[in-house]
N, C-alpha and C positions, 0 to 999 in steps of 0.2 A: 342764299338760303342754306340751313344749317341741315344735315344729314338728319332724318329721321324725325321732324318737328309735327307735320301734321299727321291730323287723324284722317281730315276730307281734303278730296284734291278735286275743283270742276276745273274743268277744260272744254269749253265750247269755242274749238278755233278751226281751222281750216288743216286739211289735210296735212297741208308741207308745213304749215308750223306746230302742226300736234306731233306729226312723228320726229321734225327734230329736235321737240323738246322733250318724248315720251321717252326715253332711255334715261332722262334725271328722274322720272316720275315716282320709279319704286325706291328712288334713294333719299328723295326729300318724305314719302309717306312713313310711317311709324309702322313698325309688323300687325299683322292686323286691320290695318286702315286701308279706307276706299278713293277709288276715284271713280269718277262720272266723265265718261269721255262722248261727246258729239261736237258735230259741226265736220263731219264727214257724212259720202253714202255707204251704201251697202256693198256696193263693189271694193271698197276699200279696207272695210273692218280686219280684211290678213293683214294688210300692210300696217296700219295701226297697231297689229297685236304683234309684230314682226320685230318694231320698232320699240315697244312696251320691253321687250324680251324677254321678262316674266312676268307673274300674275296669273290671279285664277278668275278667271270670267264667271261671275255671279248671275248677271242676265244682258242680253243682250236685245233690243228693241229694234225697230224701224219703223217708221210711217212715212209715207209717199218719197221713197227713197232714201230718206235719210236715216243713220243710223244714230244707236249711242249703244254705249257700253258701262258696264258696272264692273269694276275688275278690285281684287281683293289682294292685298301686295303682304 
């Protein structure tokens, strides 16, 4: 994937594949552009945002444990 193509990024994967993918995340979104990240809980969302390494968390959800995120790159 080419640097800086999309606008939207979803990722509904599982912890160990979101965070080792979440460090390409803000390099393949465009300035500006979102991603929607779940398919983790809420005891996890540091680590997700750890692994993110920047980004501005827009809103942040949960329902019966699990979480998602909106982050703005």
């Amino acid at each position: 994937v080419r640097p800086q193509v999309f606008d939207l990024l979803l990722a509904n994967l599982t912890i160990g594949v979101i965070t080792g993918l979440a460090p390409a995340f803000p390099e393949i979104v465009r300035p500006g552009g979102l991603a929607v990240l779940s398919g983790f809980t809420t005891g996890q969302v540091g680590e997700v945002l750890r692994a993110l390494g920047r980004g501005e968390v827009l809103q942040e959800l949960s329902l019966e444990g699990w979480a998602g995120l909106l982050v703005r790159f």
